[in-house]
Biotite code that builds the C-alpha atoms (Angstrom):
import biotite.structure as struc

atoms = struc.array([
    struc.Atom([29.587, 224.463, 34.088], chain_id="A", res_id=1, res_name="UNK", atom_name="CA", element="C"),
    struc.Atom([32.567, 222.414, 33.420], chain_id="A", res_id=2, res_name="UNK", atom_name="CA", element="C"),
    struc.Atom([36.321, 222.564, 33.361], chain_id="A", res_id=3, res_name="UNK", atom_name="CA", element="C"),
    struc.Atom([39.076, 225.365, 32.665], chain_id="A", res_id=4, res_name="UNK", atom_name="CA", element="C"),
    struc.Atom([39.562, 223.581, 29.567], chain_id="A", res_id=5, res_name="UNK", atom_name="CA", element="C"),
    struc.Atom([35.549, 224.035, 28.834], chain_id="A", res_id=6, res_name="UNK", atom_name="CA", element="C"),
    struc.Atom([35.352, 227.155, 29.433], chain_id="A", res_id=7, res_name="UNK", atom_name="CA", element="C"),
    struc.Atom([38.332, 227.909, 27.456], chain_id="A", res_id=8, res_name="UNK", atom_name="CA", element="C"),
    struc.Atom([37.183, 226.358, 24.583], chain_id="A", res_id=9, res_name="UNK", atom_name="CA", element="C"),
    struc.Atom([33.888, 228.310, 25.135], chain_id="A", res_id=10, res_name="UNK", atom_name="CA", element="C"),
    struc.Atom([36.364, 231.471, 24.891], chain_id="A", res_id=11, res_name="UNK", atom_name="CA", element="C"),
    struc.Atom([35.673, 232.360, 28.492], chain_id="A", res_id=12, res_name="UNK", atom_name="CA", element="C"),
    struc.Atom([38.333, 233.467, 30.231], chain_id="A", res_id=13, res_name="UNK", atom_name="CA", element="C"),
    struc.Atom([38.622, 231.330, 33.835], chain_id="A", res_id=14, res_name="UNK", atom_name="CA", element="C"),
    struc.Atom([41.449, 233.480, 35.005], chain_id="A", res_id=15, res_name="UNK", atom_name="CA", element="C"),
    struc.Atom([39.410, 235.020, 37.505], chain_id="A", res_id=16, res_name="UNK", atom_name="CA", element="C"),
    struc.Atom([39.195, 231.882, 39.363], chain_id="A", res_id=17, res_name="UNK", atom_name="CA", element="C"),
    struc.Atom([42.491, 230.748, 39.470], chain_id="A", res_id=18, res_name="UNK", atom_name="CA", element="C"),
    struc.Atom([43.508, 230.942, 43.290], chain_id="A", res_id=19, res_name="UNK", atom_name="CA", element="C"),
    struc.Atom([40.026, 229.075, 44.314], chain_id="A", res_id=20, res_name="UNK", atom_name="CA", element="C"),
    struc.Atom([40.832, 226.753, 41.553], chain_id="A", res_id=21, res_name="UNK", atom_name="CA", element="C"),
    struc.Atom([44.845, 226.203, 42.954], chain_id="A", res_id=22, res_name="UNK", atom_name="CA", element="C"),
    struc.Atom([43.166, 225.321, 46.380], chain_id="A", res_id=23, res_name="UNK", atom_name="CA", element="C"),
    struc.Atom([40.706, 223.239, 45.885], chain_id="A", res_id=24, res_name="UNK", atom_name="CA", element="C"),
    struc.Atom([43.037, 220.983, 43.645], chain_id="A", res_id=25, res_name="UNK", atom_name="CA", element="C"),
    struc.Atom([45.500, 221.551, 46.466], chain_id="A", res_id=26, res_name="UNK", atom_name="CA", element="C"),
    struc.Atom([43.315, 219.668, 48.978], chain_id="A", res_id=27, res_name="UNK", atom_name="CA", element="C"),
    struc.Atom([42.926, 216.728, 46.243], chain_id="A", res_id=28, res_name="UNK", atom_name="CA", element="C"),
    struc.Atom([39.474, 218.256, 44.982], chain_id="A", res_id=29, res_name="UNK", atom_name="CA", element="C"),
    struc.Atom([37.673, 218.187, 41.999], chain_id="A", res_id=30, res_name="UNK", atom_name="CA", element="C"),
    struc.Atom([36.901, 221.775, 40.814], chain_id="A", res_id=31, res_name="UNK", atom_name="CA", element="C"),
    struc.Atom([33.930, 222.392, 38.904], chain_id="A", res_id=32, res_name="UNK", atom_name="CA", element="C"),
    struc.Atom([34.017, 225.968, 37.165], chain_id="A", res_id=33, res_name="UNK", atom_name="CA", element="C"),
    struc.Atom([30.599, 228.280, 36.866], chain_id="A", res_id=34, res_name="UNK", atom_name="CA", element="C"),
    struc.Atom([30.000, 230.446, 34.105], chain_id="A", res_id=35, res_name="UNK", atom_name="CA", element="C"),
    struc.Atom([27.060, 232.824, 33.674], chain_id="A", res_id=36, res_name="UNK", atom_name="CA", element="C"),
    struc.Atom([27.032, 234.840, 30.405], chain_id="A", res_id=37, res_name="UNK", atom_name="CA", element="C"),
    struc.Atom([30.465, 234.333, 29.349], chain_id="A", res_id=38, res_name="UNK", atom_name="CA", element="C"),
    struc.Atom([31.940, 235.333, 32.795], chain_id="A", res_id=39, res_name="UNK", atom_name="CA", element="C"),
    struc.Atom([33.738, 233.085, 34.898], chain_id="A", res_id=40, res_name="UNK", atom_name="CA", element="C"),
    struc.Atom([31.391, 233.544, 38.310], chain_id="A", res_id=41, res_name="UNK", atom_name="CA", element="C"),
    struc.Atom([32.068, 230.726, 40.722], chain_id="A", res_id=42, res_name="UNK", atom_name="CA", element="C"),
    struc.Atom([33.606, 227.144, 41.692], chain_id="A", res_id=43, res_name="UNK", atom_name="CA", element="C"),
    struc.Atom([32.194, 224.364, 43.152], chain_id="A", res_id=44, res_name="UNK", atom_name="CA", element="C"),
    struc.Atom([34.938, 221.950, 44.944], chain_id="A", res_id=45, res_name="UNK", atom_name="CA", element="C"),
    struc.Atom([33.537, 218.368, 44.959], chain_id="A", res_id=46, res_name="UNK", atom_name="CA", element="C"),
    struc.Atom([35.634, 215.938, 46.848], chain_id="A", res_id=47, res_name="UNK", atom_name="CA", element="C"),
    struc.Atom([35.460, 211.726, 47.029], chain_id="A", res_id=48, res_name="UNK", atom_name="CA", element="C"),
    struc.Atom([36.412, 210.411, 50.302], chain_id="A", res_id=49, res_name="UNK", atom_name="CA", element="C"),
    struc.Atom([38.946, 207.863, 50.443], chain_id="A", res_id=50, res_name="UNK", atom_name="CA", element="C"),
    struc.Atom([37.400, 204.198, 50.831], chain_id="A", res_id=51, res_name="UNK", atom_name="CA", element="C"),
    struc.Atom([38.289, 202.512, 53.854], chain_id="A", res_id=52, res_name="UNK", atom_name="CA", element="C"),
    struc.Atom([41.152, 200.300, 53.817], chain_id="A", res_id=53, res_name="UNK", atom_name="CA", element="C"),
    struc.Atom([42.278, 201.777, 50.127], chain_id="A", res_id=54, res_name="UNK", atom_name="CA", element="C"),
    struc.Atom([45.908, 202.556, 51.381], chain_id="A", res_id=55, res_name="UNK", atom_name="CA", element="C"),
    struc.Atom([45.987, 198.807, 52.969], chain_id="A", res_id=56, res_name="UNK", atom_name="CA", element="C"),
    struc.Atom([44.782, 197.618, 49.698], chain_id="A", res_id=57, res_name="UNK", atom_name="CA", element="C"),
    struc.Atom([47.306, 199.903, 47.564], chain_id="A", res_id=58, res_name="UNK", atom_name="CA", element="C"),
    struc.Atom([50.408, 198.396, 50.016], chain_id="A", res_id=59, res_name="UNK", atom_name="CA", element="C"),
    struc.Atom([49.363, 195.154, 49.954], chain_id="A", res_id=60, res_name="UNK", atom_name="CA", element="C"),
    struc.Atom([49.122, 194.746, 45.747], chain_id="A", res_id=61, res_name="UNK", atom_name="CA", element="C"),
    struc.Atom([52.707, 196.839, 45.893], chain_id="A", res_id=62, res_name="UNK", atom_name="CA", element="C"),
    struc.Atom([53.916, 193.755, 47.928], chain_id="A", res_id=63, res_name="UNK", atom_name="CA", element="C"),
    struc.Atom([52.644, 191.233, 46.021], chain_id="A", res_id=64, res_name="UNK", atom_name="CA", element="C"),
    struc.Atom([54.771, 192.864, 43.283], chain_id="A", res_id=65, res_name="UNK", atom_name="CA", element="C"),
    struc.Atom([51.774, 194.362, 41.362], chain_id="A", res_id=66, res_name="UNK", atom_name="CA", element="C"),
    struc.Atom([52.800, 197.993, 39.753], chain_id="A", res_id=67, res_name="UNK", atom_name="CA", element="C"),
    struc.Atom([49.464, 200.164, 40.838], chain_id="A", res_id=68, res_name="UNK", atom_name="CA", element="C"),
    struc.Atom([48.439, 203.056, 38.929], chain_id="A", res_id=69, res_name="UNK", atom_name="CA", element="C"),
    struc.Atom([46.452, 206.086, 38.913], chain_id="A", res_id=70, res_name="UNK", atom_name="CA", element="C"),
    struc.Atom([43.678, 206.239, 35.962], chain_id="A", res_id=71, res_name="UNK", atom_name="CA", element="C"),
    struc.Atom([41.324, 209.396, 36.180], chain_id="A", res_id=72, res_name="UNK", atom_name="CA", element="C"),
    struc.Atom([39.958, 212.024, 34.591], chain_id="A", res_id=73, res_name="UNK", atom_name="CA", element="C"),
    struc.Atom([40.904, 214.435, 37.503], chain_id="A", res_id=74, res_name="UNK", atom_name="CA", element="C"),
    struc.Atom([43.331, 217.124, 37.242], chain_id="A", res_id=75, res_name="UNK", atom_name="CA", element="C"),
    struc.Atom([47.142, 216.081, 37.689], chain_id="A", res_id=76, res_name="UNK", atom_name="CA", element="C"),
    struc.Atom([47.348, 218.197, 40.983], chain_id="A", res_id=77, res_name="UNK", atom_name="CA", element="C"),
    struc.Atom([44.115, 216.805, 42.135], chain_id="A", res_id=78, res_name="UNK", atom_name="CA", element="C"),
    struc.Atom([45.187, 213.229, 41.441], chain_id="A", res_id=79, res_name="UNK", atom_name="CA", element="C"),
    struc.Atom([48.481, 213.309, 42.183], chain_id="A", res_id=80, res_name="UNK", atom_name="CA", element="C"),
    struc.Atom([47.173, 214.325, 46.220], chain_id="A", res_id=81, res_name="UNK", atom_name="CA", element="C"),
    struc.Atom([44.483, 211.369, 45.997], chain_id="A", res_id=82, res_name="UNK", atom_name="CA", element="C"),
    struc.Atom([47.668, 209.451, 44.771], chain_id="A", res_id=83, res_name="UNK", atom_name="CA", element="C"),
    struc.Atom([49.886, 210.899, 47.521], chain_id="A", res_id=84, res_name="UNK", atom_name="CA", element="C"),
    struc.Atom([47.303, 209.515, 50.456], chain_id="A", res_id=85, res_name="UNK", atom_name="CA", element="C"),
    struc.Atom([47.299, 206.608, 48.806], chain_id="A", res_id=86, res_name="UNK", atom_name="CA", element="C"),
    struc.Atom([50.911, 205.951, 48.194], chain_id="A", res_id=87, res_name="UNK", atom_name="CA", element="C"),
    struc.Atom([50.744, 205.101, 44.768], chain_id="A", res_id=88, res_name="UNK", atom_name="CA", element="C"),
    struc.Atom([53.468, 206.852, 42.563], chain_id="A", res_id=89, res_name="UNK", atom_name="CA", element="C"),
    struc.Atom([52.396, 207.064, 38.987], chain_id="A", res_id=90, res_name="UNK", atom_name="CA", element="C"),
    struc.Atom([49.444, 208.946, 37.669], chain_id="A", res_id=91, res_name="UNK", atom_name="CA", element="C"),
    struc.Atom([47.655, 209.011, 34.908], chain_id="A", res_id=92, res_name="UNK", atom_name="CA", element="C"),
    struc.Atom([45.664, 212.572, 35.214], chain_id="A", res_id=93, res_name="UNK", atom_name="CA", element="C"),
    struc.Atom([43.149, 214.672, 32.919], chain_id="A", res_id=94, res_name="UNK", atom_name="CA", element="C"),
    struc.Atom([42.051, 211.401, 30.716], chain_id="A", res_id=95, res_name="UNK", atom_name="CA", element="C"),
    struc.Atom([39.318, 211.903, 28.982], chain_id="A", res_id=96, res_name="UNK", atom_name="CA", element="C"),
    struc.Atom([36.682, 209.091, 29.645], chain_id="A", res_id=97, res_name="UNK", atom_name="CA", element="C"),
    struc.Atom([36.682, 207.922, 25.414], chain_id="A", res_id=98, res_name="UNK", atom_name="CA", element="C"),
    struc.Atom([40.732, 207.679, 26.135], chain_id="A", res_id=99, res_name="UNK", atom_name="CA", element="C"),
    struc.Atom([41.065, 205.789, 29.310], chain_id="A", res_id=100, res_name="UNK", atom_name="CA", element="C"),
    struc.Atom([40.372, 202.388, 27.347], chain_id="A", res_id=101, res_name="UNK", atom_name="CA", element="C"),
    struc.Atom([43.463, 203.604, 24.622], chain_id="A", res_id=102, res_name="UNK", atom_name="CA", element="C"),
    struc.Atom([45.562, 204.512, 28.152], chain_id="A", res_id=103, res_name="UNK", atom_name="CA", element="C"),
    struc.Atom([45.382, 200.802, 29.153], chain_id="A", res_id=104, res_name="UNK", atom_name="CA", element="C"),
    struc.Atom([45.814, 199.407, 25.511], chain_id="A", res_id=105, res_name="UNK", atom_name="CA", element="C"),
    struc.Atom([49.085, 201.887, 25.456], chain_id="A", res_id=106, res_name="UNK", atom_name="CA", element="C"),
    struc.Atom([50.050, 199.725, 28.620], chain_id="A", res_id=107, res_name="UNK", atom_name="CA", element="C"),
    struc.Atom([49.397, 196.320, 27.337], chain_id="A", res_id=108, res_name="UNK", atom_name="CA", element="C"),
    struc.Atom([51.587, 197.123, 24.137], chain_id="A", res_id=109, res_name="UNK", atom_name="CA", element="C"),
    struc.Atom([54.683, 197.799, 26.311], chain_id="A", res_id=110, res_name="UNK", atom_name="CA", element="C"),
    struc.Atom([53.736, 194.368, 27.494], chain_id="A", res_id=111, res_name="UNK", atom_name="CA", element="C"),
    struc.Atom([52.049, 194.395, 30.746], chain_id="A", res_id=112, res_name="UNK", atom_name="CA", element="C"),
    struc.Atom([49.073, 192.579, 31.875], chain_id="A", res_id=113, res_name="UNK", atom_name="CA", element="C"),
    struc.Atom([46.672, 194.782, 32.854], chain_id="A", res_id=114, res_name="UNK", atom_name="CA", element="C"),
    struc.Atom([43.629, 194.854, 35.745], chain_id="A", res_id=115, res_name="UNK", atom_name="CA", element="C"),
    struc.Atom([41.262, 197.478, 35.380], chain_id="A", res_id=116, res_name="UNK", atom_name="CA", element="C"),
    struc.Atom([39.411, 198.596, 38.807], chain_id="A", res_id=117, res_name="UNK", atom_name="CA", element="C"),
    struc.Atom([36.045, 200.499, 38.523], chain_id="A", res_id=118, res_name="UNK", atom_name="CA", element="C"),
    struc.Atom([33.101, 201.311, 39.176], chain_id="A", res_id=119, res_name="UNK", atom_name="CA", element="C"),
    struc.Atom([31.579, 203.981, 36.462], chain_id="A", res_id=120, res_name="UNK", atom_name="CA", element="C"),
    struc.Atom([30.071, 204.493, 33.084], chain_id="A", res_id=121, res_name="UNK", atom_name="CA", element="C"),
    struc.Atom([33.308, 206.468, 32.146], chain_id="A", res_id=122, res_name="UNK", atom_name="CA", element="C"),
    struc.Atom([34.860, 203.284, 32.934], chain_id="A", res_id=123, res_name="UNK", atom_name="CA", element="C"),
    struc.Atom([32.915, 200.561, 30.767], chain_id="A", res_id=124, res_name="UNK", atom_name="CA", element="C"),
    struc.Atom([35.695, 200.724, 27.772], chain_id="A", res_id=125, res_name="UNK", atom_name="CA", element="C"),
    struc.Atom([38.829, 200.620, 29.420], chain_id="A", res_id=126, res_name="UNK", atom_name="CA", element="C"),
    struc.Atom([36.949, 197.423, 31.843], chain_id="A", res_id=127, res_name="UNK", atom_name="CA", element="C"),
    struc.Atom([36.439, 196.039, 28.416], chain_id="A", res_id=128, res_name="UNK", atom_name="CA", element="C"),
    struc.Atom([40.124, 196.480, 27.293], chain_id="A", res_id=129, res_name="UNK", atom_name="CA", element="C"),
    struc.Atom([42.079, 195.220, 30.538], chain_id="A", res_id=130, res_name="UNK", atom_name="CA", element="C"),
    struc.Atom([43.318, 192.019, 30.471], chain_id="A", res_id=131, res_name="UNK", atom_name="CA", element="C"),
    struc.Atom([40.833, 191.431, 33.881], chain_id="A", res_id=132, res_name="UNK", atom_name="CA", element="C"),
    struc.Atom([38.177, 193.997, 34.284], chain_id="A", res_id=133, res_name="UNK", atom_name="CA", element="C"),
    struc.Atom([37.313, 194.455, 37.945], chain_id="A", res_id=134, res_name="UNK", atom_name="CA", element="C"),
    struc.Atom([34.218, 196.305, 38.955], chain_id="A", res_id=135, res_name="UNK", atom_name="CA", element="C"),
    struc.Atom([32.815, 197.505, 41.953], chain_id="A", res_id=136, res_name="UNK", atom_name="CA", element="C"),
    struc.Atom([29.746, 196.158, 42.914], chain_id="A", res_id=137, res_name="UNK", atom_name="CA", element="C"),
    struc.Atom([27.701, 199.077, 44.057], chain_id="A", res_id=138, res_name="UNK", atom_name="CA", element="C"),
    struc.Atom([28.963, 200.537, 40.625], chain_id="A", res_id=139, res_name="UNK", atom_name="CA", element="C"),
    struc.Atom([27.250, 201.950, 37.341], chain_id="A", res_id=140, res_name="UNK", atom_name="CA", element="C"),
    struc.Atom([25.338, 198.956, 35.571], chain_id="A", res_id=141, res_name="UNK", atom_name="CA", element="C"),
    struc.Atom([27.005, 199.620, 32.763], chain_id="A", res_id=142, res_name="UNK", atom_name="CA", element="C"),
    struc.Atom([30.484, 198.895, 34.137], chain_id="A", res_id=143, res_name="UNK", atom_name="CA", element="C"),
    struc.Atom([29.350, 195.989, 35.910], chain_id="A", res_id=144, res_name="UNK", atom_name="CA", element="C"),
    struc.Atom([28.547, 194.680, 32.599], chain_id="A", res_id=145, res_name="UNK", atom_name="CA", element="C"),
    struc.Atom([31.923, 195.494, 31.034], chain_id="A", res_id=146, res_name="UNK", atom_name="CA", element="C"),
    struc.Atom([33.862, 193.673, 33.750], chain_id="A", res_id=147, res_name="UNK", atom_name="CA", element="C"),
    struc.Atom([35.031, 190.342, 34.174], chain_id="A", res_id=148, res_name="UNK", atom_name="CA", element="C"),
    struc.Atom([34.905, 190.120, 38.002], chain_id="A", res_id=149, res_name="UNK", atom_name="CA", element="C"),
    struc.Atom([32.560, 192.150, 40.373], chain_id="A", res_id=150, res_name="UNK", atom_name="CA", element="C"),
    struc.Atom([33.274, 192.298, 43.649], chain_id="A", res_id=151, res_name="UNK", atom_name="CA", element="C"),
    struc.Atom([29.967, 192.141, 45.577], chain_id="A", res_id=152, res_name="UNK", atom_name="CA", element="C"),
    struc.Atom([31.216, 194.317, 48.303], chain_id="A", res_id=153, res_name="UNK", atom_name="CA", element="C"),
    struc.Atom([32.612, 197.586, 48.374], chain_id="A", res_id=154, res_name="UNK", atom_name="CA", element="C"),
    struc.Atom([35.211, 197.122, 50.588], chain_id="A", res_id=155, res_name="UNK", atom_name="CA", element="C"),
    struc.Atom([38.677, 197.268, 48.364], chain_id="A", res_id=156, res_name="UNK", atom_name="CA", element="C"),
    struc.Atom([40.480, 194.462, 50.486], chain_id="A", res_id=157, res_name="UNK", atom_name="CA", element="C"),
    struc.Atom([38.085, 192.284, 48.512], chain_id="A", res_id=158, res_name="UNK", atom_name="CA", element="C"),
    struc.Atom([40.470, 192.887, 45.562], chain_id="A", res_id=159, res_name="UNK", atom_name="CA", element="C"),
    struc.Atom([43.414, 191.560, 47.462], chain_id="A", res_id=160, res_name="UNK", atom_name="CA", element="C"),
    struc.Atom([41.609, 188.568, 48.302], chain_id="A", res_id=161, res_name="UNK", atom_name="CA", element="C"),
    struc.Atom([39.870, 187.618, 44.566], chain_id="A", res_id=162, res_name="UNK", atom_name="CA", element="C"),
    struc.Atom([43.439, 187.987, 43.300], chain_id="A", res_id=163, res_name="UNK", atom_name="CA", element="C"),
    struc.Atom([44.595, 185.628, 45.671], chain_id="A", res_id=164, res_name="UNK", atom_name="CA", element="C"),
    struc.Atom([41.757, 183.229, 45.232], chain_id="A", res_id=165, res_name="UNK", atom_name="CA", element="C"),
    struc.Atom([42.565, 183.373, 41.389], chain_id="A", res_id=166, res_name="UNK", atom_name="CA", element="C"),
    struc.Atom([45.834, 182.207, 41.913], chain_id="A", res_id=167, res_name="UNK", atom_name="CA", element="C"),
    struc.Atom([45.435, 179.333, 44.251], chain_id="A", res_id=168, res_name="UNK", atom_name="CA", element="C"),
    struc.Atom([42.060, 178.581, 41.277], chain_id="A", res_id=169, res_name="UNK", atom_name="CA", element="C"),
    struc.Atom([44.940, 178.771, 38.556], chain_id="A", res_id=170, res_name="UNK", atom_name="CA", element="C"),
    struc.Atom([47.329, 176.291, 40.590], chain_id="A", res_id=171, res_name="UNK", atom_name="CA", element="C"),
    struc.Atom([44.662, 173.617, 41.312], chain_id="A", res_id=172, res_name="UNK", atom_name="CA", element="C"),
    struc.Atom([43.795, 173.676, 37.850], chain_id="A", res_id=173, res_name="UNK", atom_name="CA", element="C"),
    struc.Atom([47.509, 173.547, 36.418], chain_id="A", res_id=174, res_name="UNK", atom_name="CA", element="C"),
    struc.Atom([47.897, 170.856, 38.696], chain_id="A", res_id=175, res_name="UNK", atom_name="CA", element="C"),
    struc.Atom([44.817, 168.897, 37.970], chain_id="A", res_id=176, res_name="UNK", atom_name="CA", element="C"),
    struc.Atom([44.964, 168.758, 34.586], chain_id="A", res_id=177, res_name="UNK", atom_name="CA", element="C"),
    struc.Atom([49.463, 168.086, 34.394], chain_id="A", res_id=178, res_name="UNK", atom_name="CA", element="C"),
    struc.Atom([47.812, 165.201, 36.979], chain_id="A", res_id=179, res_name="UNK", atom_name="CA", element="C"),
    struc.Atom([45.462, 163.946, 34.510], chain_id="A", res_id=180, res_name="UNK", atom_name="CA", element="C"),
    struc.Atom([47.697, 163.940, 31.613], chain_id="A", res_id=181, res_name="UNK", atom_name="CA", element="C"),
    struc.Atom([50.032, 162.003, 33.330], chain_id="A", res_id=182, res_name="UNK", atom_name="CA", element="C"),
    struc.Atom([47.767, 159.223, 34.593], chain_id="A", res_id=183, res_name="UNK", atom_name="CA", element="C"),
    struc.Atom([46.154, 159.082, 30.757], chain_id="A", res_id=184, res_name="UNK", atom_name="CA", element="C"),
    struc.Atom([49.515, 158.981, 29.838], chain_id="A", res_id=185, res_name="UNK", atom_name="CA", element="C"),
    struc.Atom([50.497, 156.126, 31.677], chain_id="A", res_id=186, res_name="UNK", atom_name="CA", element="C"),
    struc.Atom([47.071, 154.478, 30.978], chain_id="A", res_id=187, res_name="UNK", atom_name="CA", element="C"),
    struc.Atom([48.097, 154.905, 27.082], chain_id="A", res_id=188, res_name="UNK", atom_name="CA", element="C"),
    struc.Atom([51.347, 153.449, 27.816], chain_id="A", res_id=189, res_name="UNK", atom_name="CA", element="C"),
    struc.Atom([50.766, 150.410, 29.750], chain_id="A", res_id=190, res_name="UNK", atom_name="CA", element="C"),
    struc.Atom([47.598, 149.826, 27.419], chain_id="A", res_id=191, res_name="UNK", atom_name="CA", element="C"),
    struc.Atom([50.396, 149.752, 24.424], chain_id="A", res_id=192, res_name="UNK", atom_name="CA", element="C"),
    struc.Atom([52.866, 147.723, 25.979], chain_id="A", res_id=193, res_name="UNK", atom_name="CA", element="C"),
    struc.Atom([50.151, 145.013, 26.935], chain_id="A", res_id=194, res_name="UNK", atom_name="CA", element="C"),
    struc.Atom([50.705, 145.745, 30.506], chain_id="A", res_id=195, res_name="UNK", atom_name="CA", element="C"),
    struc.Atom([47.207, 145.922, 31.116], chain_id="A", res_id=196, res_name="UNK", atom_name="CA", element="C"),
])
């Protein structure tokens, strides 16, 4: 049981299955291929359903000016559907889980800033390697651990509003302390001159 690539390298040929395999990956499926003494027998099409308010979500980060990607171990046609729905336009398909932590170094070495968003074991590395590790909170334990920020509910326009949070968090504190330098300053200064 496993992928075309898996059965391949088990020198079994999964040719047989091809047309179930095109449509199932046509509908944005995950195809799982079935082998029974080196025959390609059967498929089984598993399929995630969309969280709610995931397109919102998507939209609103695009607006804020936040470049949203596609990380997954999926096929490309698979992901490049659940990337469709979603309207996010680049897609990285078919990464094996011990690569999707190099995927997001390969990103911060053409200098971005990366957030990491997820929710499984396959996961745990590349939360570890983001910049900001986000994980889902009804996620594995394991990538729970990894992360930086859980977000205690499942619903995705959570993500949206922790960014925003840790912007206003990141002003206040800018602020605060440029605030406090500047009355120490003038403390320093007037203590100097005598004024005080």
């Amino acid at each position: 049981v496993g992928t075309s690539r898996f059965l391949r390298e088990e020198n079994i040929d999964p040719s047989a299955l091809r047309p179930l395999l095109e449509r199932s990956q046509a509908q944005g499926q995950t195809a799982v291929l079935v082998a029974v003494d080196g025959k390609a027998v059967g498929l089984l099409a598993l399929s995630d359903q969309l969280k709610d308010g995931a397109k919102e979500t998507v939209a609103q980060l695009q607006r804020m000016g936040l470049d949203v990607l596609l990380l997954t171990g999926d096929n490309r046609q698979t992901a490049e559907t659940v990337a469709g729905a979603l309207g996010i336009k680049e897609v990285l398909a078919e990464v094996l889980p011990g690569d999707k932590a190099n995927e997001v170094r390969r990103l911060q070495t053409k200098g971005a800033r990366v957030a990491m968003v997820g929710d499984g074991i396959n996961d745990a590395p590349a939360l570890m390697q983001a910049d900001v590790g986000i994980a889902i909170g009804a996620g594995t334990d394991v990538a729970i651990d990894a992360a930086d920020v859980v977000l205690v509910s499942e619903r995705l326009e959570t993500l949206v509003a922790a960014r925003e949070l840790a912007r206003r968090s990141y002003r206040l504190t800018a602020t605060n302390v440029c605030l406090a330098l500047s009355f120490n300053g003038i403390g320093v200064l007037a203590a100097v001159s005598g004024a005080v």
